[in-house]
N, CA, C and O atoms as CSV, one atom per row, in Angstrom:
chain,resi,resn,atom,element,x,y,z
A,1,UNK,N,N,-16.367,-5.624,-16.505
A,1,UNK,CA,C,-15.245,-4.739,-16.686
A,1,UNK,C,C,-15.134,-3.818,-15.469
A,1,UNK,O,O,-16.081,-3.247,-14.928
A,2,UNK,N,N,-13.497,-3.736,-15.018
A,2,UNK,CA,C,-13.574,-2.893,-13.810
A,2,UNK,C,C,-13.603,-1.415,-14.092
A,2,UNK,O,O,-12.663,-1.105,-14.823
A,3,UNK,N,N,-14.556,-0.150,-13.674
A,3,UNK,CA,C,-14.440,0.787,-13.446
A,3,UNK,C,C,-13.190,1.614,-13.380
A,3,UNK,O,O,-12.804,1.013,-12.378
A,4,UNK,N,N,-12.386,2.338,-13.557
A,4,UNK,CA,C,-11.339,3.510,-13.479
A,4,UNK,C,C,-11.811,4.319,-12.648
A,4,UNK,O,O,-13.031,4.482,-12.631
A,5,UNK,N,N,-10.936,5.067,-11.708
A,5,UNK,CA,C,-10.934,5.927,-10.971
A,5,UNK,C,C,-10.646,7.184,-11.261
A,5,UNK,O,O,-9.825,7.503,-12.122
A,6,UNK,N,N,-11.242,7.908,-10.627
A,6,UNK,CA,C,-11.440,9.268,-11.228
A,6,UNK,C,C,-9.747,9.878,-11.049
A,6,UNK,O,O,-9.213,10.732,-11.756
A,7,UNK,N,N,-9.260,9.283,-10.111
A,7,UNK,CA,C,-7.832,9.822,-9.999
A,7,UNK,C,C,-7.324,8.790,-10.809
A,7,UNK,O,O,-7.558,9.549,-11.750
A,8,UNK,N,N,-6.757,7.582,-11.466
A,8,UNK,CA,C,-6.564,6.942,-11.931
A,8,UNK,C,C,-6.383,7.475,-13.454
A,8,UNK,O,O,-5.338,7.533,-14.102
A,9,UNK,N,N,-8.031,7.941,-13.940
A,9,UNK,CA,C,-8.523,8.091,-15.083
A,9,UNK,C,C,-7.585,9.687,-15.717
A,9,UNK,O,O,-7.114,9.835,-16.845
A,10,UNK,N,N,-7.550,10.819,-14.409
A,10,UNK,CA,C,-6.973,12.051,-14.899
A,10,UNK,C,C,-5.207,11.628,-14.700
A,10,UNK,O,O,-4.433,12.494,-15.107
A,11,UNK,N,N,-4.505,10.195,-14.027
A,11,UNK,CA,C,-3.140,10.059,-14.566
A,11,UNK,C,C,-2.949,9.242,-15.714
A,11,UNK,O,O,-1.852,9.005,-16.220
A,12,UNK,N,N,-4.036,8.823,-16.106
A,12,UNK,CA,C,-3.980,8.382,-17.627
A,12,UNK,C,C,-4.155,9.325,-19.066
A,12,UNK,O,O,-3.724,9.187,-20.211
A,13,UNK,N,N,-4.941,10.261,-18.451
A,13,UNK,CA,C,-4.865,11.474,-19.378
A,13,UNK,C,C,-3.696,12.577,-19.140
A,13,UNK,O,O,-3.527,13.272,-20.142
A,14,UNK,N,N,-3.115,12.798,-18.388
A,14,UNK,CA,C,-1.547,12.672,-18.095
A,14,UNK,C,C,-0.881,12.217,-18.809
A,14,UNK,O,O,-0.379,12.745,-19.801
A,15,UNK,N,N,-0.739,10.961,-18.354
A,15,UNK,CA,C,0.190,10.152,-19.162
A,15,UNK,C,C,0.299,10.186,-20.925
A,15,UNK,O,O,1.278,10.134,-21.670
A,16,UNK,N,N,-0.856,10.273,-21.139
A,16,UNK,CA,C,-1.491,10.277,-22.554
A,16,UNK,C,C,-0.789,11.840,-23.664
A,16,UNK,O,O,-0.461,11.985,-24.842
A,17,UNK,N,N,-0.845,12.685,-22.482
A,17,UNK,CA,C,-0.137,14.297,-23.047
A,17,UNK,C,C,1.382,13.987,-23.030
A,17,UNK,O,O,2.073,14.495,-23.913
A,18,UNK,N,N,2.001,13.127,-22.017
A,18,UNK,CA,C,3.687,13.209,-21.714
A,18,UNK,C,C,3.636,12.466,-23.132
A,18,UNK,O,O,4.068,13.176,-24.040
A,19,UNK,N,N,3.258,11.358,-23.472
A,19,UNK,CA,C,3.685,10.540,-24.238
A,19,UNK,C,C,3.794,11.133,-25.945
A,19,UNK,O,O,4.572,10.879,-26.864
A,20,UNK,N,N,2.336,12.228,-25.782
A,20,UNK,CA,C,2.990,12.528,-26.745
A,20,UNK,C,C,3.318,13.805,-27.179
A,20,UNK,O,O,3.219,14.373,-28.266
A,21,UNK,N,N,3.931,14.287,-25.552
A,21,UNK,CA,C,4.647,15.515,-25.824
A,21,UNK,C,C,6.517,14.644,-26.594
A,21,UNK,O,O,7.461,15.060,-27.265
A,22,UNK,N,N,6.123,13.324,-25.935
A,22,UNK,CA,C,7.741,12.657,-25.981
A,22,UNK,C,C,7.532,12.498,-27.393
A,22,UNK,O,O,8.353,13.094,-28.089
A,23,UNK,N,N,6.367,11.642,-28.180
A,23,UNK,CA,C,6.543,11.801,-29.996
A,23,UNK,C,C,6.731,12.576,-30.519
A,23,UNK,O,O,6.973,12.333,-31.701
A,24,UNK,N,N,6.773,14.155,-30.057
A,24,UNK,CA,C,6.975,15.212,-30.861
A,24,UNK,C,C,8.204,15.566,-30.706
A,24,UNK,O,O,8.662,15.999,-31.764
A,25,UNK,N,N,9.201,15.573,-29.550
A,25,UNK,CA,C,10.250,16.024,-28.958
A,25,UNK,C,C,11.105,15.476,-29.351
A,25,UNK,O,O,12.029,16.214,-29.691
A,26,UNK,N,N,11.368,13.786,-29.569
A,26,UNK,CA,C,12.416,12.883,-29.077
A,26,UNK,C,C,11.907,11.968,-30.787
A,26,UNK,O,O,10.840,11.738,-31.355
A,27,UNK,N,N,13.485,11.669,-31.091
A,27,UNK,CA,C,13.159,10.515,-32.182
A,27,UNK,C,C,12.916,9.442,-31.996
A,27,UNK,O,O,13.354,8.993,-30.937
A,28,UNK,N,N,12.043,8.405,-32.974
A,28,UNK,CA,C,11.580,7.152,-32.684
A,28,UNK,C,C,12.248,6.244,-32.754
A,28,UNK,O,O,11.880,5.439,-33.608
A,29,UNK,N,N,13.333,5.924,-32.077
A,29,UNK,CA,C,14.173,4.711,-31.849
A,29,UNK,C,C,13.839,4.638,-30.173
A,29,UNK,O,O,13.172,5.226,-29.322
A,30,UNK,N,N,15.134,3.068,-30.368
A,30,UNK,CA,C,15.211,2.364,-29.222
A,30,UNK,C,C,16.579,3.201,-28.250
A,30,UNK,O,O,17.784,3.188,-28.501
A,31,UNK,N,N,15.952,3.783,-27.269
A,31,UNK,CA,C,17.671,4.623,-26.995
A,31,UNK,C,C,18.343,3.216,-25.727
A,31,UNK,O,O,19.252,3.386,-24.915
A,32,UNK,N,N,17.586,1.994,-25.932
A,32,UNK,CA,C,18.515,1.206,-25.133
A,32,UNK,C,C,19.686,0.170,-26.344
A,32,UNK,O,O,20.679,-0.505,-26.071
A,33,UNK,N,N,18.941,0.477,-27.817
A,33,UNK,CA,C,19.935,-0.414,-28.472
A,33,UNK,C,C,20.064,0.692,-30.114
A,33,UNK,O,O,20.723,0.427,-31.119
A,34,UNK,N,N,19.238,1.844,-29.872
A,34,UNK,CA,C,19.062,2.646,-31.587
A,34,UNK,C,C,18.727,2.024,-32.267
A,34,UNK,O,O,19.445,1.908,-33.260
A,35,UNK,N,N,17.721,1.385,-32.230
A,35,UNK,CA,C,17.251,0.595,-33.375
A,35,UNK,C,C,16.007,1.218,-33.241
A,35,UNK,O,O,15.432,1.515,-32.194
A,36,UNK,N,N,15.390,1.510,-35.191
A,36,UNK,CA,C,14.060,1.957,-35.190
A,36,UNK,C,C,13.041,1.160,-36.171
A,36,UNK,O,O,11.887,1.388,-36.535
A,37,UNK,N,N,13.755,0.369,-36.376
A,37,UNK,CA,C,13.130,-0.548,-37.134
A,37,UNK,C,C,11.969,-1.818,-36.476
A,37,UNK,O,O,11.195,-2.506,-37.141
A,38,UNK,N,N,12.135,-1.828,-35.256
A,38,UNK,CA,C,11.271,-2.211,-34.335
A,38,UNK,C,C,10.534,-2.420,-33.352
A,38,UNK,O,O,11.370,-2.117,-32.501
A,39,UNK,N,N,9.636,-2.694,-32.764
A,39,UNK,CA,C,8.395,-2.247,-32.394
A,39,UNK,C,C,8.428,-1.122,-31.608
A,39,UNK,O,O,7.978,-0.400,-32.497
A,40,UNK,N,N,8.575,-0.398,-30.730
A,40,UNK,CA,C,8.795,0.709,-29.710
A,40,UNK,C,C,7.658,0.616,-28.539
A,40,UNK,O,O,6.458,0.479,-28.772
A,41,UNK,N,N,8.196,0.707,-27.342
A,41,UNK,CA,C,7.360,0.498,-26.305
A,41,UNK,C,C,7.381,2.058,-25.411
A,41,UNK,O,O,7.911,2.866,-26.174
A,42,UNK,N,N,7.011,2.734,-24.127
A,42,UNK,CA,C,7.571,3.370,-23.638
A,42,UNK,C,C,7.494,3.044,-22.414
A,42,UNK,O,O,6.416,2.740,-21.903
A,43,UNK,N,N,8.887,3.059,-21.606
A,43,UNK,CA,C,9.389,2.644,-20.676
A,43,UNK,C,C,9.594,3.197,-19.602
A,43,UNK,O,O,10.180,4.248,-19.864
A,44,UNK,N,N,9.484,3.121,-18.780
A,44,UNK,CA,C,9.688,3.955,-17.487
A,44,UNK,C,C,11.108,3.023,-16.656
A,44,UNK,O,O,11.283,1.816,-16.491
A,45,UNK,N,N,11.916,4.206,-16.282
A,45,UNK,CA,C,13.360,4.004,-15.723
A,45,UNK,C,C,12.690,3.210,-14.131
A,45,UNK,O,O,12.705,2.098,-13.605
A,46,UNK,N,N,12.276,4.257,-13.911
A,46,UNK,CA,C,11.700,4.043,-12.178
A,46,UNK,C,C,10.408,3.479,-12.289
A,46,UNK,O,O,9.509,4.093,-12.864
A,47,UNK,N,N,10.241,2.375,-11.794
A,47,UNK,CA,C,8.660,1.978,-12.047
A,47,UNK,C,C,7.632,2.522,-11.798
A,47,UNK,O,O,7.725,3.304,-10.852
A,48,UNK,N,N,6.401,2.424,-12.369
A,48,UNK,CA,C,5.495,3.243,-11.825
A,48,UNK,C,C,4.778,2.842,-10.676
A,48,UNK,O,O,4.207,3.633,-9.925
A,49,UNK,N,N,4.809,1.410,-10.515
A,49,UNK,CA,C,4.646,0.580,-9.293
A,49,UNK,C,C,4.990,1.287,-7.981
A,49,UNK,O,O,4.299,1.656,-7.032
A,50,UNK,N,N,6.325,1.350,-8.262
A,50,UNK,CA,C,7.612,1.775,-7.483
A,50,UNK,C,C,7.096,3.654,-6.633
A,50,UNK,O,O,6.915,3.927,-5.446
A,51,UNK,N,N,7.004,4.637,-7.989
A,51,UNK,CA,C,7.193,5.961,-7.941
A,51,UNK,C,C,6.173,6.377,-8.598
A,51,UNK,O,O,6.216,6.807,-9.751
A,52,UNK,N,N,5.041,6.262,-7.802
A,52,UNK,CA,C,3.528,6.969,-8.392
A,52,UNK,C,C,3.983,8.677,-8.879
A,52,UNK,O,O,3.658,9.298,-9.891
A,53,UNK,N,N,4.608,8.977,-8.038
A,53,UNK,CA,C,4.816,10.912,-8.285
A,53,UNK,C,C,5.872,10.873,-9.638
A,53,UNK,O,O,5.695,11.853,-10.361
A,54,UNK,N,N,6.768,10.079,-10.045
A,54,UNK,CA,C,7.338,9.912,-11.051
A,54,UNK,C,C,6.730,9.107,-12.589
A,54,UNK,O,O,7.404,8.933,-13.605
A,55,UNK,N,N,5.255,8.701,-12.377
A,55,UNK,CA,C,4.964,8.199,-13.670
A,55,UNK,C,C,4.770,8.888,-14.852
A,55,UNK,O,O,5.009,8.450,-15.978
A,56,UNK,N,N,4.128,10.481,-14.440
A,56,UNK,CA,C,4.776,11.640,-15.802
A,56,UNK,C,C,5.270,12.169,-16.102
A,56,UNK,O,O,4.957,13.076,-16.872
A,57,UNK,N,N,6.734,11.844,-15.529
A,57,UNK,CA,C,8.152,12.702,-15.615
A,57,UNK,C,C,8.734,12.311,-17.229
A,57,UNK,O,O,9.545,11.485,-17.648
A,58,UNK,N,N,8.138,13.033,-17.678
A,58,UNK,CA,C,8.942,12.611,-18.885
A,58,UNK,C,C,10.425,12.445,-19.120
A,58,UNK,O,O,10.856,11.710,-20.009
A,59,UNK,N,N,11.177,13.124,-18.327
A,59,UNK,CA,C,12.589,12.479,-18.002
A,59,UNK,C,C,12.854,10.882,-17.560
A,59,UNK,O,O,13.935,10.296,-17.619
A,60,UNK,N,N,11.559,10.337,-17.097
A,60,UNK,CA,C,11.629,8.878,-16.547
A,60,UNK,C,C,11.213,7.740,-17.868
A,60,UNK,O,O,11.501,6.571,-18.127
A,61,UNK,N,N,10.679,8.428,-18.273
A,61,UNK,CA,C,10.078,7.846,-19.762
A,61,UNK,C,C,11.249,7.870,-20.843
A,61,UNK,O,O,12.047,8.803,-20.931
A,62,UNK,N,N,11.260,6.689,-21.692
A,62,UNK,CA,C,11.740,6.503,-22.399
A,62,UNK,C,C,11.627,5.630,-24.057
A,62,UNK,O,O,11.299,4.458,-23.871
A,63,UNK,N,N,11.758,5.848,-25.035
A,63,UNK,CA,C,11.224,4.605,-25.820
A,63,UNK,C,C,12.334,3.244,-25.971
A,63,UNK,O,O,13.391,3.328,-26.596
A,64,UNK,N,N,11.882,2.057,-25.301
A,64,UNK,CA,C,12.760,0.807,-25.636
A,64,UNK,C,C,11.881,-0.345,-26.491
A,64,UNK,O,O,10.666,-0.535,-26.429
A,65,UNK,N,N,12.703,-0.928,-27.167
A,65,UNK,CA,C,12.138,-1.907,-27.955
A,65,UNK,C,C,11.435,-3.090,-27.339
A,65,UNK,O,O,11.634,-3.374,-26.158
A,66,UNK,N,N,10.505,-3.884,-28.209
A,66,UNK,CA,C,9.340,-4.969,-27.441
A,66,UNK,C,C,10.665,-6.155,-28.095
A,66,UNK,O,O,11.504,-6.010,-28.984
A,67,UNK,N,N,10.383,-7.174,-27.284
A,67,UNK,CA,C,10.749,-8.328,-27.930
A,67,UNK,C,C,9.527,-9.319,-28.750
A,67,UNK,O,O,8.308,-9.483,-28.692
A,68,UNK,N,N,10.809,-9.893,-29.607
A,68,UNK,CA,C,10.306,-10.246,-31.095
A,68,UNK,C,C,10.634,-11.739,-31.254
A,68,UNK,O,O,11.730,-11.954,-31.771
A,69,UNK,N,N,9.857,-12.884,-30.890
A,69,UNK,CA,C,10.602,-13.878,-31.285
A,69,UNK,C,C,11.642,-14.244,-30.402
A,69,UNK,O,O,11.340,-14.176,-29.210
A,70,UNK,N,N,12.771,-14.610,-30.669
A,70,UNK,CA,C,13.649,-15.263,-29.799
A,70,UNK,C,C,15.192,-14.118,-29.582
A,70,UNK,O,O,16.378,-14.290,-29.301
A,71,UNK,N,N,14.141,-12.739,-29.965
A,71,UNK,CA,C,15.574,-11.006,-29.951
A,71,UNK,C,C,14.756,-11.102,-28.651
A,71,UNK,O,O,13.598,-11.522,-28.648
A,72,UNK,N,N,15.457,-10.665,-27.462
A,72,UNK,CA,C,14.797,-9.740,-26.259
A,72,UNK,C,C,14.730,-8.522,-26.716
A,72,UNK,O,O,15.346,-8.386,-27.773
A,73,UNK,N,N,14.346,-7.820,-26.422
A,73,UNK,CA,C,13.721,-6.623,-26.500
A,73,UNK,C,C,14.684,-5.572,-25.731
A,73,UNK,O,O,15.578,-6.061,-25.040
A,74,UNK,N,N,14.588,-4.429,-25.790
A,74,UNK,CA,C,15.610,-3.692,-24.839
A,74,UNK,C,C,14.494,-3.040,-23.199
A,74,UNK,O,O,14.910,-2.425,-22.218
A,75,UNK,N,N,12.976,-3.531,-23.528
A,75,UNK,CA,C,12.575,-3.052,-22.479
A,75,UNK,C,C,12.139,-4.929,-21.600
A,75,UNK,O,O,11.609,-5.187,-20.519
A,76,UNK,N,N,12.387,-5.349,-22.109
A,76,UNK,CA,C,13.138,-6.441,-21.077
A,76,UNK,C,C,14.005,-6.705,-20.253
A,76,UNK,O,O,13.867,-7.052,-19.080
A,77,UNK,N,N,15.193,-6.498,-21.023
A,77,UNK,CA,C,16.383,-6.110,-20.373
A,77,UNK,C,C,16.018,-5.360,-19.534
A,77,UNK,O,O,15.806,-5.940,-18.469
A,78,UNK,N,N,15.735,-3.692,-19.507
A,78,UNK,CA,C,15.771,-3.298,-18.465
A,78,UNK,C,C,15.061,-3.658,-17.545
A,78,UNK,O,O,15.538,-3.332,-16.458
A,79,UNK,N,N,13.798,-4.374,-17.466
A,79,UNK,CA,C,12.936,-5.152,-16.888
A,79,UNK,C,C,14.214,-6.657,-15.934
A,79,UNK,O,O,13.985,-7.291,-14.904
A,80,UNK,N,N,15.238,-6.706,-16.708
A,80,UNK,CA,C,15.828,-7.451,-16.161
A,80,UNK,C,C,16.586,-7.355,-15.137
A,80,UNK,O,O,16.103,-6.711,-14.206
A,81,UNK,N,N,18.358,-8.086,-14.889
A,81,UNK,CA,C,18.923,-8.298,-13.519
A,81,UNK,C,C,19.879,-6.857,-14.048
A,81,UNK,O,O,19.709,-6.238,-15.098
A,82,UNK,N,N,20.677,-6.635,-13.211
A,82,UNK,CA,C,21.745,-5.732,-13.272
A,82,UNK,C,C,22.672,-5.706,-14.774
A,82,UNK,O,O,22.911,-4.684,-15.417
A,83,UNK,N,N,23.068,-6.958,-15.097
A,83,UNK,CA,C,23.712,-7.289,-16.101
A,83,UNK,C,C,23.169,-7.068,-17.206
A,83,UNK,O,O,23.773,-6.693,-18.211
A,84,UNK,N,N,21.639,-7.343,-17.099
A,84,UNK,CA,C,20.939,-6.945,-18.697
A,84,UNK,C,C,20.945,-5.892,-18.910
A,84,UNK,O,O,21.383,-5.446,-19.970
A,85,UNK,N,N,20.275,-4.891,-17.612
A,85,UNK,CA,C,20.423,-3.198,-17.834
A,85,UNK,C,C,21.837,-2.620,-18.512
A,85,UNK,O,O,21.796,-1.828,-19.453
A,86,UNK,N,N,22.997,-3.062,-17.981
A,86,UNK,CA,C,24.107,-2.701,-18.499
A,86,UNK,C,C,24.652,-2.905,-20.162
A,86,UNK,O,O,25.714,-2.575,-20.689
A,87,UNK,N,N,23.737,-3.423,-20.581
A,87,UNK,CA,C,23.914,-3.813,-21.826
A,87,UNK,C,C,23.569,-2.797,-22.490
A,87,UNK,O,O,24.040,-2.369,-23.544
A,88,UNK,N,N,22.332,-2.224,-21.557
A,88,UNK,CA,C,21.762,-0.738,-22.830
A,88,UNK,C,C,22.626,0.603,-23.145
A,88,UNK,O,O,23.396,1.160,-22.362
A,89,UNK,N,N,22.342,0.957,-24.368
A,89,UNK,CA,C,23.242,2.003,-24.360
A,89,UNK,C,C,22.538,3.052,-23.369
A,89,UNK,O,O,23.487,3.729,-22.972
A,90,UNK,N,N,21.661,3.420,-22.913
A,90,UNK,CA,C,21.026,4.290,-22.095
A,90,UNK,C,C,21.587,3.980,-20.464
A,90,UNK,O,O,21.584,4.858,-19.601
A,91,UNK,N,N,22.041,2.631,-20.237
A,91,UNK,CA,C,22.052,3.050,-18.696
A,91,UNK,C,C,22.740,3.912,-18.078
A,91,UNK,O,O,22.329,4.080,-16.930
A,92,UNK,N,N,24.041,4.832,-18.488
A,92,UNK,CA,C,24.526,6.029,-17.914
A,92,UNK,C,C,23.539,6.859,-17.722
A,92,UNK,O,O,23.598,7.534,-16.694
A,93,UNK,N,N,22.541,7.019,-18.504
A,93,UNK,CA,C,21.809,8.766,-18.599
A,93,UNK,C,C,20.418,7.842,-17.321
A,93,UNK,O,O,19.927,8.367,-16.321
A,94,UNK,N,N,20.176,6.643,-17.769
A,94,UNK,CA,C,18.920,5.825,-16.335
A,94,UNK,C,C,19.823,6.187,-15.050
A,94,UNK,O,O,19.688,7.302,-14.546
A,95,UNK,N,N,20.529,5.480,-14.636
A,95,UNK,CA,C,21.141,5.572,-13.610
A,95,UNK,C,C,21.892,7.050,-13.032
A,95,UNK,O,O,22.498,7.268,-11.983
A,96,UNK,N,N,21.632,7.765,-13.967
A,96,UNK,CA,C,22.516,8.861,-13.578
A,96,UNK,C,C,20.453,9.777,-12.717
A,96,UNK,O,O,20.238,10.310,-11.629
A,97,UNK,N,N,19.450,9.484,-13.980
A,97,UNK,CA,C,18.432,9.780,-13.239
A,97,UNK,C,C,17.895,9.079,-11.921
A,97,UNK,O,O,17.404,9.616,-10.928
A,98,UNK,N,N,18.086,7.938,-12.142
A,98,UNK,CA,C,17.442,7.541,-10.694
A,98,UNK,C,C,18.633,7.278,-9.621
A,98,UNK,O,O,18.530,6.538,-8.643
A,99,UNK,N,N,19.481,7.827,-9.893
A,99,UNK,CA,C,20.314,7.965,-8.544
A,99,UNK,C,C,19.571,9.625,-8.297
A,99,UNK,O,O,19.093,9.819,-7.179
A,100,UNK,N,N,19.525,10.271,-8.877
A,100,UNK,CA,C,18.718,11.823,-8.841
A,100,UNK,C,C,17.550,11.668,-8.118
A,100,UNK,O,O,17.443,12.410,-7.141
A,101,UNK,N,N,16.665,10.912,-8.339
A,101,UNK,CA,C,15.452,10.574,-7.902
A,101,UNK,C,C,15.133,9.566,-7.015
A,101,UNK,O,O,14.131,9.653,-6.305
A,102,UNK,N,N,16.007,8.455,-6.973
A,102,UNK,CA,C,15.673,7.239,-6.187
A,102,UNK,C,C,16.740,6.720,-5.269
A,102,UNK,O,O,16.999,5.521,-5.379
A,103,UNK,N,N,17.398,7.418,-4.386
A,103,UNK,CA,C,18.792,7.220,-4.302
A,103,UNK,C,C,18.579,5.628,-3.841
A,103,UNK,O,O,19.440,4.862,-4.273
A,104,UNK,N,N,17.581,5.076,-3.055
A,104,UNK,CA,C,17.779,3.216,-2.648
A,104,UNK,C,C,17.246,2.690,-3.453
A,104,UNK,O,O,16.848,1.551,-3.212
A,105,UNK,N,N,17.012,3.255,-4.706
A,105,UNK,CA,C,16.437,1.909,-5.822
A,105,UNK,C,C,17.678,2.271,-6.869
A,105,UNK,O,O,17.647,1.758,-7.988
A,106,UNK,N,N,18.592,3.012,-6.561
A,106,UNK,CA,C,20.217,3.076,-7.145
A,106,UNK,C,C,20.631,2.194,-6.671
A,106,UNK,O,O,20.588,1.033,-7.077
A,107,UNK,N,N,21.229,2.721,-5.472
A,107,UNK,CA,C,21.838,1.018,-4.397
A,107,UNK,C,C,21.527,-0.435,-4.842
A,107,UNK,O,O,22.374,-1.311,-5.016
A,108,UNK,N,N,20.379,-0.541,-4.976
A,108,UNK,CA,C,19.364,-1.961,-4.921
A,108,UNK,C,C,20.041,-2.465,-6.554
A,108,UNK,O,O,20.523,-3.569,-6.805
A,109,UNK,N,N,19.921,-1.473,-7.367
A,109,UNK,CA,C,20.668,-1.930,-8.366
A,109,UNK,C,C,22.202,-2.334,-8.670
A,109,UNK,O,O,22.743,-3.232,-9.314
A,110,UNK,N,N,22.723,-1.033,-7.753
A,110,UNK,CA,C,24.434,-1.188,-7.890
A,110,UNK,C,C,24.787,-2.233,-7.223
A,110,UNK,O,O,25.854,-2.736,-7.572
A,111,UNK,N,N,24.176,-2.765,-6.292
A,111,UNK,CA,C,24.910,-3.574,-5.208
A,111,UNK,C,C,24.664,-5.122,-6.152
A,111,UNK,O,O,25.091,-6.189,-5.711
């Protein structure tokens, strides 16, 4: 088993407080389709890949649904091309943040 890093380990305990400062704050649905009837994931707008300084912005965080069977999920979609994102009811309030935050991973999408 690989070791954790001591910096690693204190943005996981981070992460661990946003998430559930977000269960206390925010209701448990899907805000890419409102559905709460299934599974809930939490999602990040801007990847964390992408935007290490943005992985505990709880403004970047979001809850979207897992896929189930042969439903995609709504954190697929956004995982997906341009067209899937647009499907969610959330992409005004995503895109309105990461044009705020990411202005060429806006572009990369709009174009």
């Amino acid at each position: 088993m690989r070791a954790i890093s001591k910096k690693q380990s204190k943005i996981n305990r981070e992460l661990k407080k946003v998430y559930n400062y977000i269960a206390e704050t925010r209701g448990h649905y899907c805000s890419g389709c409102g559905r709460s009837d299934v599974p809930l994931s939490h999602s990040h707008y801007i990847a964390r890949s992408r935007r290490k300084d943005l992985e505990t912005d709880p403004d970047n965080i979001t809850y979207h649904c897992l896929s189930i069977g042969e439903r995609k999920g709504c954190h697929s979609l956004w995982e997906g091309g341009v067209a899937d994102k647009q499907k969610l009811l959330d992409y005004p309030k995503a895109m309105e943040y990461i044009l705020e935050k990411d202005t060429e991973l806006y572009f990369l999408i709009t174009e």
